[in-house]
N, C-alpha and C positions, 0 to 999 in steps of 0.2 A: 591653926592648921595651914592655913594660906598666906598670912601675913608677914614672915617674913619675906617671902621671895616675892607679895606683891611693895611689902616697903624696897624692899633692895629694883623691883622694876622702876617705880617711882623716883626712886633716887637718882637714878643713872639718863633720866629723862629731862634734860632742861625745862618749865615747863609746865612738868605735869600736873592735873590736876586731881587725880586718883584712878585707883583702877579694881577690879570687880572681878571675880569667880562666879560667872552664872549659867544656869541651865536656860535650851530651846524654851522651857516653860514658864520660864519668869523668877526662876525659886536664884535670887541670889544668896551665895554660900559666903561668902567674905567681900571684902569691902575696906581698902583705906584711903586717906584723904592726899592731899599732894606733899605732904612729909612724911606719910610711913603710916601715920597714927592710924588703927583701926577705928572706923566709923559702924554706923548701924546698917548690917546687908538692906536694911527696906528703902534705903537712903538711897541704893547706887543703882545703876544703869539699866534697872529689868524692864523701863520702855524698850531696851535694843533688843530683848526678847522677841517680840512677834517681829522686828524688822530681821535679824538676822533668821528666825524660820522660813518666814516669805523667801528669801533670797535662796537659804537652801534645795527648797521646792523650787524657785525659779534656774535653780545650776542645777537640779535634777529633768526639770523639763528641755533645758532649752539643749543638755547632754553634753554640758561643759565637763563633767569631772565634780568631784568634790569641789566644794569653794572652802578656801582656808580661810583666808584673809576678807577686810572689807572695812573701807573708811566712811564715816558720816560726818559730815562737814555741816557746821551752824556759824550764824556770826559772833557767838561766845566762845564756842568749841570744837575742836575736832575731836572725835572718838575712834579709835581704833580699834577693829576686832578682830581678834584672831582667835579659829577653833582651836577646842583641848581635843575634842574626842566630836564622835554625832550629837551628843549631845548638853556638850558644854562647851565653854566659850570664856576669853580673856577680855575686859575691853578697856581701854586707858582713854583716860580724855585726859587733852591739853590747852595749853591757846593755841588759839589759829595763828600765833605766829613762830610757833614751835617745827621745826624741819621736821617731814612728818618721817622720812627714814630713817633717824635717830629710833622713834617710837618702834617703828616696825622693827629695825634690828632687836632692838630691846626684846620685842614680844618673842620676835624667832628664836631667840637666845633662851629666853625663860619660858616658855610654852612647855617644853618635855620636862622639867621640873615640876607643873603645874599640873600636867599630866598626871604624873606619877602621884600626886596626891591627891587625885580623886578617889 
């Protein structure tokens, strides 16, 4: 369902290390690894579950607006997430020495395709 436009995100990303279809509640839907290949959804990102809820709840508290966007930085990884909708979510990870606005153009670009396939 998702795996083409998540291989074709992956691809266009120097870098990347895969990227993940998931809900506010942990359920991820698709899942491939940093060439395309579909992996096992239990495999990919649904710890960024409770962080990107929290954050939501914190742009609903603090009366910023919606939050679209939101990077997580490790010394392995960087993860980027961008919302589909309220309640799902794109998130790619790469290395940390991948330019992260490569990533993000990418996500802006494929998000409303991703969209639409929910």
């Amino acid at each position: 369902m998702f795996t083409a436009s998540l291989g074709q995100l992956v691809s266009k990303v120097p870098g990347a290390l895969g990227a993940a279809v998931v809900s506010v509640d942990g359920l991820a839907l698709e899942a491939v690894d940093g060439i395309g290949e579909p992996i096992a959804a239990e495999n990919a990102t649904v710890e960024y579950a409770s962080v990107c809820r929290q954050l939501l709840n914190v742009g609903d508290a603090m009366e910023v607006g919606q939050i679209r966007e939101f990077t997580v930085e490790g010394p392995d990884r960087v993860t980027l997430i961008r919302m589909l909708s309220p309640k799902w979510f794109v998130a790619l990870s790469v290395t940390p020495g991948t330019p992260p606005g490569q990533g993000r153009f990418q996500l802006r670009v494929t998000a409303p395709d991703l969209a639409r396939e929910l």
